[in-house]
OpenMM code with the backbone's topology and positions (N, CA, C; nanometers):
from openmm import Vec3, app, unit

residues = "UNK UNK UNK UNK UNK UNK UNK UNK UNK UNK UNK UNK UNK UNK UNK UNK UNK UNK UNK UNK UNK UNK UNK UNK UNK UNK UNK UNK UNK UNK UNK UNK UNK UNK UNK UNK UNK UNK UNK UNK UNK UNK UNK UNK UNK UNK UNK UNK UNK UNK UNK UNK UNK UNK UNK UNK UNK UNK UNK UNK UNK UNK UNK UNK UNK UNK UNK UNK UNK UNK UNK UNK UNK UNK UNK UNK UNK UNK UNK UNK UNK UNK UNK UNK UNK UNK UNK UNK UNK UNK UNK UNK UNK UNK UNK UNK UNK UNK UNK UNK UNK UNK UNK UNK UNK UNK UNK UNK UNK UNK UNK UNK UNK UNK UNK UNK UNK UNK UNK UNK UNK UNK UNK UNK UNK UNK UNK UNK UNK UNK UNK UNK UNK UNK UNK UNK UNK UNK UNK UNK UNK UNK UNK".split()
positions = [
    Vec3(8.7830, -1.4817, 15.1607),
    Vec3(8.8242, -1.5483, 15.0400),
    Vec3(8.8417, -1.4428, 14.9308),
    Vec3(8.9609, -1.4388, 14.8729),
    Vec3(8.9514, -1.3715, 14.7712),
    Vec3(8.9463, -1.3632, 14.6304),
    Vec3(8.8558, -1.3128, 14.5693),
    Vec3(8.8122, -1.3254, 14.4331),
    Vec3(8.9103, -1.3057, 14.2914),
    Vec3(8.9637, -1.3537, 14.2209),
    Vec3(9.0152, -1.4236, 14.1128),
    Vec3(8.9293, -1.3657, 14.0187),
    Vec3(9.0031, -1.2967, 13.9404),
    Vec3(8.9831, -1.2397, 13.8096),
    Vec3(8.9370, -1.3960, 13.7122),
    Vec3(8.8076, -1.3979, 13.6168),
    Vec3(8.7921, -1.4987, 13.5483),
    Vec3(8.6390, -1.4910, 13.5497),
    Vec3(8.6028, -1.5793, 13.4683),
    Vec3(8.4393, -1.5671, 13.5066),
    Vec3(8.4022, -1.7266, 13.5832),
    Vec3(8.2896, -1.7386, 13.6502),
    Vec3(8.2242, -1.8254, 13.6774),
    Vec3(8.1802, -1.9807, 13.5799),
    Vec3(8.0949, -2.0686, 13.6429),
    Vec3(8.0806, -2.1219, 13.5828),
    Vec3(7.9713, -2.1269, 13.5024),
    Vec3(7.9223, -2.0669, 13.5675),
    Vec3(7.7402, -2.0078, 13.5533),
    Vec3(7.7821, -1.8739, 13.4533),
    Vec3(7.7991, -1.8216, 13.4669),
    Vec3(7.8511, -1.6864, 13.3773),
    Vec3(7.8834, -1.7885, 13.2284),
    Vec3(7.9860, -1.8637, 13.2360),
    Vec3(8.0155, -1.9434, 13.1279),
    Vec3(7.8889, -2.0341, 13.0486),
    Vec3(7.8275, -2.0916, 13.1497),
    Vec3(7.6543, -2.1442, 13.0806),
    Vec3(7.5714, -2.0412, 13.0046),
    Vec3(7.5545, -1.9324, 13.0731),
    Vec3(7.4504, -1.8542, 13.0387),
    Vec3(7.5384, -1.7960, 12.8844),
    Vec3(7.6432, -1.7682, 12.8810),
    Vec3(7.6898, -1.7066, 12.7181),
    Vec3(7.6691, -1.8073, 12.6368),
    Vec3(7.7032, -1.9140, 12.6398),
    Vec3(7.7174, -2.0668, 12.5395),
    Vec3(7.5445, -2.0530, 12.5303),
    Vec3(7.4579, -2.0511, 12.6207),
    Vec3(7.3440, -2.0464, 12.5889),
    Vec3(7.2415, -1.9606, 12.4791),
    Vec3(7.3614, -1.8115, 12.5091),
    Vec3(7.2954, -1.6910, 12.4525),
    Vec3(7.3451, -1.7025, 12.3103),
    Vec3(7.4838, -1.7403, 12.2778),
    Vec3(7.5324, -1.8134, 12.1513),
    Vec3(7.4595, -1.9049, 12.1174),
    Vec3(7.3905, -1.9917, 12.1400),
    Vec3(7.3759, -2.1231, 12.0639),
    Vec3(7.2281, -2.0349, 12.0515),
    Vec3(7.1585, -1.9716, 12.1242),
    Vec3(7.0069, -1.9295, 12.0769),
    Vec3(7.0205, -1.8368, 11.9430),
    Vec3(7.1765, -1.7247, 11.9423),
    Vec3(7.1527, -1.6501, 11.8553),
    Vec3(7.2205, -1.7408, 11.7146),
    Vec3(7.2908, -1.8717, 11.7095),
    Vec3(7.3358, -1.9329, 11.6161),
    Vec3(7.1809, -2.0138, 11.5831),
    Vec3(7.1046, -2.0526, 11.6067),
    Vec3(6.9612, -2.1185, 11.6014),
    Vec3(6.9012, -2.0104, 11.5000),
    Vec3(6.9398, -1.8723, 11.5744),
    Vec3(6.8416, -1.7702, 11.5063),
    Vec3(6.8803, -1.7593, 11.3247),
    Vec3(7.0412, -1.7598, 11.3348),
    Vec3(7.0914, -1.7115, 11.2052),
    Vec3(7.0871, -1.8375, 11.1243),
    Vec3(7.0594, -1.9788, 11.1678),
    Vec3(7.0534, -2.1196, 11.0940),
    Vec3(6.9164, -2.0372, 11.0474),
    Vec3(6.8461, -2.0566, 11.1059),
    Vec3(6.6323, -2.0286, 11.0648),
    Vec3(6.6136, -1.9639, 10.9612),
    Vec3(6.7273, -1.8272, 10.9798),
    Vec3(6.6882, -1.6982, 10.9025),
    Vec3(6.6982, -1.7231, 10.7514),
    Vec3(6.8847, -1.8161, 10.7592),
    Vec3(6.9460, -1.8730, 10.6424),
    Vec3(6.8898, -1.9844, 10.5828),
    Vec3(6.7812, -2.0736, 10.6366),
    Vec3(6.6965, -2.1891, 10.5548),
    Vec3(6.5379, -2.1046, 10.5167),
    Vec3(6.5492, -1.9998, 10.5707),
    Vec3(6.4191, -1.9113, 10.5521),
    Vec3(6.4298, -1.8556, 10.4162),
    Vec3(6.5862, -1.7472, 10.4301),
    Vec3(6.6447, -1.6756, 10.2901),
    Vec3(6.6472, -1.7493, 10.1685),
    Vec3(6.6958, -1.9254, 10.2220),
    Vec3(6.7147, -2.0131, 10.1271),
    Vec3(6.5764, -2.0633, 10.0625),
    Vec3(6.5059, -2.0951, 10.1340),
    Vec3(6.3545, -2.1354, 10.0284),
    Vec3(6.3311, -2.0485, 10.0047),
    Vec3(6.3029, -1.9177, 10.0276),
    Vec3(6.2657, -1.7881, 9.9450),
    Vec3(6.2937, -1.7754, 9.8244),
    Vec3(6.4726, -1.7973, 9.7895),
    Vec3(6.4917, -1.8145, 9.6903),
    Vec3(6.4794, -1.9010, 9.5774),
    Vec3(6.4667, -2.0122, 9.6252),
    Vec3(6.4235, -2.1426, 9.5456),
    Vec3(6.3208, -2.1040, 9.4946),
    Vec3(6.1959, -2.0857, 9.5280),
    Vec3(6.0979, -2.0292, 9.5230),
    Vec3(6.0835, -1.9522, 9.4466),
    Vec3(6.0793, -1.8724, 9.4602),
    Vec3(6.1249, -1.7170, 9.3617),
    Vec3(6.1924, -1.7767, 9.2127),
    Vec3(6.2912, -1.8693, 9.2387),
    Vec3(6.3724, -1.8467, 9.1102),
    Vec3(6.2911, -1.9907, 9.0262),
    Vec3(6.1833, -2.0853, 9.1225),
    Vec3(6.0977, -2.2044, 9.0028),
    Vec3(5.9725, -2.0797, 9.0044),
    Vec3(5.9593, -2.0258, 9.0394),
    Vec3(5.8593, -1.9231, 8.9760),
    Vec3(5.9098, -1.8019, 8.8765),
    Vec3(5.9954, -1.7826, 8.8658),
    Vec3(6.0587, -1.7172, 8.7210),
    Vec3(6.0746, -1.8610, 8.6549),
    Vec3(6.1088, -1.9001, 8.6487),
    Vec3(6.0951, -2.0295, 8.5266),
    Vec3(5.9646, -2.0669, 8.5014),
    Vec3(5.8658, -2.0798, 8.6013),
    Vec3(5.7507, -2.1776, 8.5565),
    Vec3(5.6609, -2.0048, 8.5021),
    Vec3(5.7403, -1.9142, 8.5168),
    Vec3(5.6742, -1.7818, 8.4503),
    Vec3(5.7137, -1.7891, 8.2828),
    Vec3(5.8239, -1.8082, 8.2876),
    Vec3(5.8928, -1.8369, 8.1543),
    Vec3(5.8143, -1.9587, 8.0548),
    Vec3(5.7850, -2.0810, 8.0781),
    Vec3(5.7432, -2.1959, 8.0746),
    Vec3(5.5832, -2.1470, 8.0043),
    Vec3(5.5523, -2.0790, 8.1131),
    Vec3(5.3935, -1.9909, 8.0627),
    Vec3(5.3934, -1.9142, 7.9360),
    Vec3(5.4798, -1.8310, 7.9441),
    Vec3(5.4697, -1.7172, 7.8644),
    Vec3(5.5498, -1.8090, 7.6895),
    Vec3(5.6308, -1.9283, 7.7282),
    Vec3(5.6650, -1.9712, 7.5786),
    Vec3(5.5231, -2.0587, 7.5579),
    Vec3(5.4998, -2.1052, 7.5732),
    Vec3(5.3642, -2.1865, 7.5960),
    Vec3(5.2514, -2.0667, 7.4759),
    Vec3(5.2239, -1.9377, 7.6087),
    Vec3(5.1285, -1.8564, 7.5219),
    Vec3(5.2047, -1.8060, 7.3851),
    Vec3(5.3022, -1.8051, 7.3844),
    Vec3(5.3370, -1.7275, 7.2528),
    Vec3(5.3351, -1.8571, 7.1659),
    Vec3(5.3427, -1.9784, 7.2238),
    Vec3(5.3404, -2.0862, 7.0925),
    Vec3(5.1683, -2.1138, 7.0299),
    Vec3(5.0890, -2.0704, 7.0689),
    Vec3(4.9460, -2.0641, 7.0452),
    Vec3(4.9444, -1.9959, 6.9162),
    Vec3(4.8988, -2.0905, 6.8243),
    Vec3(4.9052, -2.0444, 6.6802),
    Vec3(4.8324, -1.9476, 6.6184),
    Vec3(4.8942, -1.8585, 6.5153),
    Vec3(4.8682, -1.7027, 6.5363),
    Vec3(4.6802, -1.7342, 6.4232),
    Vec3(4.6760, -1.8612, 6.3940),
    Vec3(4.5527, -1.8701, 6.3519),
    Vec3(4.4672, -1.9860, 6.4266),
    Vec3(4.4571, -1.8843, 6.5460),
    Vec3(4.4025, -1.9836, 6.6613),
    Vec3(4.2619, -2.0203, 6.6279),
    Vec3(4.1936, -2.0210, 6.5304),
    Vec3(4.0644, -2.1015, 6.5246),
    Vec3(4.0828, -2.2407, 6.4770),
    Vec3(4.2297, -2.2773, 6.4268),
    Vec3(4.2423, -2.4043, 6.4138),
    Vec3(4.3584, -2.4740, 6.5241),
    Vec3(4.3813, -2.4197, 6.6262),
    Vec3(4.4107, -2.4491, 6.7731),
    Vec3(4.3772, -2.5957, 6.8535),
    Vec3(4.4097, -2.6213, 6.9053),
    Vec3(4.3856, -2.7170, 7.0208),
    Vec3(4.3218, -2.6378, 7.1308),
    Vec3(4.1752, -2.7087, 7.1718),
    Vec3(4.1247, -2.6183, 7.2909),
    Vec3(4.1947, -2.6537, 7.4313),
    Vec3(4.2254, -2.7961, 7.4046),
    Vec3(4.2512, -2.8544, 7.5616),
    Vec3(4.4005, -2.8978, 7.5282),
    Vec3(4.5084, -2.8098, 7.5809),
    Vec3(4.6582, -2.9125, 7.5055),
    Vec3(4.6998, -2.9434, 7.6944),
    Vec3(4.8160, -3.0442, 7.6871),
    Vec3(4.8567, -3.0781, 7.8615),
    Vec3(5.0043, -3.1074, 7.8080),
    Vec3(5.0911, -3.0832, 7.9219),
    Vec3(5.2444, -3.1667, 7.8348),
    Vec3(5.3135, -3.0961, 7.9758),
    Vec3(5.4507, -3.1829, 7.9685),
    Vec3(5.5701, -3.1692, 8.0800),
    Vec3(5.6977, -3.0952, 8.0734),
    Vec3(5.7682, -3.0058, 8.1103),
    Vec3(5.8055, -2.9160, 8.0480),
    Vec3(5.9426, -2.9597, 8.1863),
    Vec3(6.0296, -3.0479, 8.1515),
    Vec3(6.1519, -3.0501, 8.3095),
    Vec3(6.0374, -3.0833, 8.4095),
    Vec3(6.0670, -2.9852, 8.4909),
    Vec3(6.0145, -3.0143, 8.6604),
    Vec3(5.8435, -2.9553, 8.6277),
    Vec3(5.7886, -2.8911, 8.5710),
    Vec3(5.7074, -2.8399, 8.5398),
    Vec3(5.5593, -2.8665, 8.4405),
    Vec3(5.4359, -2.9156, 8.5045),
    Vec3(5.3205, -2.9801, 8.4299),
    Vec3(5.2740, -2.7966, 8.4357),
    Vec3(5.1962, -2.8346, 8.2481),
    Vec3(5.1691, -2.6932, 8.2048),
    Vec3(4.9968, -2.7598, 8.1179),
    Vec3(4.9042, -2.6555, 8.1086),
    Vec3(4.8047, -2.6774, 8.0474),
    Vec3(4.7604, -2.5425, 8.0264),
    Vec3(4.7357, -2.5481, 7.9030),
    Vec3(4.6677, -2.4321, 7.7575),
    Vec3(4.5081, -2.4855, 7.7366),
    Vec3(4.4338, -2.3993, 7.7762),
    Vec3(4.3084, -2.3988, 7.7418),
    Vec3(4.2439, -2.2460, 7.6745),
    Vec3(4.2040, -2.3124, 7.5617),
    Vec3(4.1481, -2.1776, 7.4435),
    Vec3(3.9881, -2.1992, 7.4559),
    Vec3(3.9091, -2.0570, 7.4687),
    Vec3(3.8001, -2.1004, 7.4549),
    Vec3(3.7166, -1.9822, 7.4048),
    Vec3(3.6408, -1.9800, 7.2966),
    Vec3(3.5587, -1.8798, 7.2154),
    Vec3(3.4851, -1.8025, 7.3309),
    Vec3(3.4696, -1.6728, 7.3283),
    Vec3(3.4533, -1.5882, 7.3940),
    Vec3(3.3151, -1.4898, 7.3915),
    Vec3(3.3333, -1.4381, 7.2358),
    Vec3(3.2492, -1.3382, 7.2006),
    Vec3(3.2839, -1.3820, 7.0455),
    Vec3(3.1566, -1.3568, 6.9131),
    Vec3(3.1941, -1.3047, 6.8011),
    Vec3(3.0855, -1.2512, 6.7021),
    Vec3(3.2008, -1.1708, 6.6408),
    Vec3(3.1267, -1.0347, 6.5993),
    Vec3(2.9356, -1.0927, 6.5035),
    Vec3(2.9178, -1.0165, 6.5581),
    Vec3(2.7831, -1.0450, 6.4565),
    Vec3(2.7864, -0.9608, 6.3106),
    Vec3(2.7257, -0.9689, 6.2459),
    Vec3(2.6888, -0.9582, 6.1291),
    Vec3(2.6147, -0.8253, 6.1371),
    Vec3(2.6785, -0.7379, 6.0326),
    Vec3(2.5593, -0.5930, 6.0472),
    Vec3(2.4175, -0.6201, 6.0254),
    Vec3(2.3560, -0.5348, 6.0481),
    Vec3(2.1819, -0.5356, 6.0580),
    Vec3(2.1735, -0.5646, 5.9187),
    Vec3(2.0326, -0.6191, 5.9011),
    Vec3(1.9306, -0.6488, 5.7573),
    Vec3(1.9777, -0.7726, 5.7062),
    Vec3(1.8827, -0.8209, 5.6764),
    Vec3(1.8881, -0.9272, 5.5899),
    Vec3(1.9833, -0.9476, 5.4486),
    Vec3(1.9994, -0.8054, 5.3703),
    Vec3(2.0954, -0.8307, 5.2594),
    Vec3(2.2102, -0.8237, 5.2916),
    Vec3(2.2656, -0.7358, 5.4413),
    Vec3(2.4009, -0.7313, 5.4422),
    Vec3(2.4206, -0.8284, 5.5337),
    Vec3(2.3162, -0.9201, 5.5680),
    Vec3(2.3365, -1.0749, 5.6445),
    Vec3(2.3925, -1.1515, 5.5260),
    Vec3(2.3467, -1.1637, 5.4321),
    Vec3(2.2950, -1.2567, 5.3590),
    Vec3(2.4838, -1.2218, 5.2696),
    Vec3(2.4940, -1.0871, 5.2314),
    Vec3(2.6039, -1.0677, 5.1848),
    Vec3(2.7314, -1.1015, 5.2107),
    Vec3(2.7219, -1.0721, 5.3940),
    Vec3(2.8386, -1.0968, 5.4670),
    Vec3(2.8280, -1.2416, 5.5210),
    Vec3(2.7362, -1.3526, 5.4769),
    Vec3(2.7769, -1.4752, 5.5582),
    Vec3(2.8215, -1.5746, 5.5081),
    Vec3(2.8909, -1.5345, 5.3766),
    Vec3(3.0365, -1.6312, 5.3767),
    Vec3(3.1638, -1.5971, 5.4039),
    Vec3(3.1890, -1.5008, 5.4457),
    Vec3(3.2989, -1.3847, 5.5021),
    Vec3(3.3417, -1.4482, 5.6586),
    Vec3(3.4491, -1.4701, 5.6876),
    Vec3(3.4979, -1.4763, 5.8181),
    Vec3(3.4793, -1.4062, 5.8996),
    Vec3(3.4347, -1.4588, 6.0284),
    Vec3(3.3549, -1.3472, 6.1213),
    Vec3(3.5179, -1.3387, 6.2288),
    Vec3(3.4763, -1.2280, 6.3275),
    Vec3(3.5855, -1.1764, 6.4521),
    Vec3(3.5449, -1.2735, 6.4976),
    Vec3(3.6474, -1.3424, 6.5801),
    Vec3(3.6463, -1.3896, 6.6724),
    Vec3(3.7087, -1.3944, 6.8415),
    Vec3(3.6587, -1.3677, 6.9276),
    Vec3(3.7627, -1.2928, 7.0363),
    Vec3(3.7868, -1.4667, 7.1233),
    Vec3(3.8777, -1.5131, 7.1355),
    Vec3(3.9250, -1.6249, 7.2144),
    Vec3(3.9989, -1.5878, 7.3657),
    Vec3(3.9628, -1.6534, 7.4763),
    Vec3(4.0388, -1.6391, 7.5820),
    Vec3(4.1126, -1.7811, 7.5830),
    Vec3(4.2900, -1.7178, 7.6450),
    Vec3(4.3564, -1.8165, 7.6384),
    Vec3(4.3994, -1.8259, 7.7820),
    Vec3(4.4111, -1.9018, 7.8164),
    Vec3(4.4875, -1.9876, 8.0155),
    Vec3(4.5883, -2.0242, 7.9909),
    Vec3(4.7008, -2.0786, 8.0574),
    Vec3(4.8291, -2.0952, 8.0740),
    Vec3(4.8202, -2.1138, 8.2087),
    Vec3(4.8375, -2.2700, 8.2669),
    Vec3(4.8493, -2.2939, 8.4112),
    Vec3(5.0225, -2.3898, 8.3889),
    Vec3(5.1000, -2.3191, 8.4811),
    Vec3(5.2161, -2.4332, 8.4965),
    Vec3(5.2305, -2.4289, 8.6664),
    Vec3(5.2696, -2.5729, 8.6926),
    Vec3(5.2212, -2.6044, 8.8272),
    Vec3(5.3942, -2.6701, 8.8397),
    Vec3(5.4143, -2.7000, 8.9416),
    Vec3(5.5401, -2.7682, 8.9882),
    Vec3(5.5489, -2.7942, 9.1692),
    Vec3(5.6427, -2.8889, 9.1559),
    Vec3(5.6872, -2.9045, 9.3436),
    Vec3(5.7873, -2.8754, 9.3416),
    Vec3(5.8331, -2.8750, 9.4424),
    Vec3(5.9753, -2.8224, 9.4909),
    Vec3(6.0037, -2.7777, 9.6565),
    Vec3(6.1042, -2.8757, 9.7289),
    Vec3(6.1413, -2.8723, 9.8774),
    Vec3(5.9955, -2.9115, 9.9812),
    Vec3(5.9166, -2.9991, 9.9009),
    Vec3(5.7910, -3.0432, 9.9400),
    Vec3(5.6312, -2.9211, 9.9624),
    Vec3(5.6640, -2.8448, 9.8602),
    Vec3(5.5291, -2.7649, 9.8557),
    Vec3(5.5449, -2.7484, 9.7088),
    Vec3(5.4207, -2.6983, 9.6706),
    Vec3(5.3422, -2.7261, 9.5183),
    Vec3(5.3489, -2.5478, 9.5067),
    Vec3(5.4038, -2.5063, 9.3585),
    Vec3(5.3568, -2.3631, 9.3319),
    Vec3(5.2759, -2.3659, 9.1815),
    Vec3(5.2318, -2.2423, 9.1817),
    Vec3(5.1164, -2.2417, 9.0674),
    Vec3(5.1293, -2.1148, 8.9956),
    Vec3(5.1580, -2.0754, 8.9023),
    Vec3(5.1213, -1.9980, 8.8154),
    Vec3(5.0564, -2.0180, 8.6474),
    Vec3(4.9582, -1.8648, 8.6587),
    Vec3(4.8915, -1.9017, 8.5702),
    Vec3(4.8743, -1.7342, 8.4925),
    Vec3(4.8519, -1.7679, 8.3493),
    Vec3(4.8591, -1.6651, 8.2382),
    Vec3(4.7430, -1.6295, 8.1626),
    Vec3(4.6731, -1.5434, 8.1820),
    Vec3(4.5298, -1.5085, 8.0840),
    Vec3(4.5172, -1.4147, 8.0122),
    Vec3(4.4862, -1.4197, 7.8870),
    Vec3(4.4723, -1.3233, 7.8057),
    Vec3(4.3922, -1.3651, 7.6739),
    Vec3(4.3686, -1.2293, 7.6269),
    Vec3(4.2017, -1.2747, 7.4412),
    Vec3(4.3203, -1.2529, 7.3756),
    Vec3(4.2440, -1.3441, 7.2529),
    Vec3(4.3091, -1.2709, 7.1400),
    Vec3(4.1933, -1.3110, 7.0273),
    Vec3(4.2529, -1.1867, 6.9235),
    Vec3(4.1535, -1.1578, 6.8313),
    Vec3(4.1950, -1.3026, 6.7266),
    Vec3(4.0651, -1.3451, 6.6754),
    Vec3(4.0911, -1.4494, 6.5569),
    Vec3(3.9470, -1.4484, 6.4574),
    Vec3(3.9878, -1.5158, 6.3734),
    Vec3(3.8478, -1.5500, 6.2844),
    Vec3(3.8371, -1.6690, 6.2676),
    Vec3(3.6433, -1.7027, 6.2491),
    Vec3(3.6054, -1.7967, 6.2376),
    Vec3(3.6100, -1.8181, 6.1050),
    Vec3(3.6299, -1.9533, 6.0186),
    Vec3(3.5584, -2.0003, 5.8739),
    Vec3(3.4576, -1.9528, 5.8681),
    Vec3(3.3831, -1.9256, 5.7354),
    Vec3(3.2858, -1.9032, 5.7019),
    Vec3(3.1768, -2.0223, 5.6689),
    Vec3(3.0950, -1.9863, 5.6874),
    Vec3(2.9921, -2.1243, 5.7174),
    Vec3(2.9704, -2.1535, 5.6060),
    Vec3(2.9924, -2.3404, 5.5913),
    Vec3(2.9700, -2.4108, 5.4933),
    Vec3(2.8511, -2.4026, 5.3636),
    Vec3(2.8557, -2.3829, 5.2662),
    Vec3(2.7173, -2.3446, 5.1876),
    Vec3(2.5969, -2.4539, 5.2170),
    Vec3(2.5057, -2.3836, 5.2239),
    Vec3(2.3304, -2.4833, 5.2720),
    Vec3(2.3430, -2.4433, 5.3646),
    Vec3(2.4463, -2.4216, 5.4763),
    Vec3(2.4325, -2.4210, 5.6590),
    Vec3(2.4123, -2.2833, 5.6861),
    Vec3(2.2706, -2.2782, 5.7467),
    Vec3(2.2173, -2.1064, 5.8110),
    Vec3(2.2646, -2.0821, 5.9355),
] * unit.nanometer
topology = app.Topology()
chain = topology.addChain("A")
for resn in residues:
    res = topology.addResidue(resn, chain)
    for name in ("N", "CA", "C"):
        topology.addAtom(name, app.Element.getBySymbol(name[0]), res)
């Protein structure tokens, strides 16, 4: 019998096979590349979201909101301020006594959490940093 230039039929299975595994591969890679980016680009926003958030924290943060919450688009965000450290008062009694109607340092730590979903998973970023403020000076009679 003589053989005929062409391929088989089996020859013909096994390529369609080796195609459709390496078209599987490049679908995966391309829904892989694709949430990566999604991803990436609600986390530059919910970075953005953070950082207007901290800069809106009023530059005389002892009269602040400690606990603020709010919705920002796709994006739940929460600001929490909370007294840290503050300065004490130099030594002795007269330069107590001198300096305690005077506004003391105050060092505040501030949070910035913005949270979001997206393509059915949850991402999280979050922002920390002090900042320097002063307290009122204590009411007269109050030690």
């Amino acid at each position: 019998m003589s053989r005929r230039p062409g391929f088989t039929l089996l020859e013909v299975l096994i390529a369609g096979a080796l195609a459709a595994a390496m078209f599987a591969a490049l679908l995966s890679t391309i829904r892989d590349g694709r949430t990566a980016l999604t991803t990436a680009a609600r986390s530059q926003a919910a970075m953005a979201v953070a950082r207007n958030h901290l800069a809106l924290v009023e530059p005389d943060i002892s009269h602040a909101l400690q606990h603020q919450r709010g919705r920002d688009g796709a994006f739940d965000w929460r600001v929490e301020i909370a007294r840290t450290a503050t300065a004490a008062p130099p030594p002795g009694v007269v330069a107590s006594f001198l300096h305690s109607r005077e506004a003391q340092a105050v060092l505040y730590a501030i949070e910035v959490d913005v949270s979001w979903s997206s393509l059915g998973r949850t991402g999280h970023v979050r922002l920390a940093t002090h900042r320097l403020g002063f307290a009122a000076p204590r009411p007269e009679g109050e030690e």
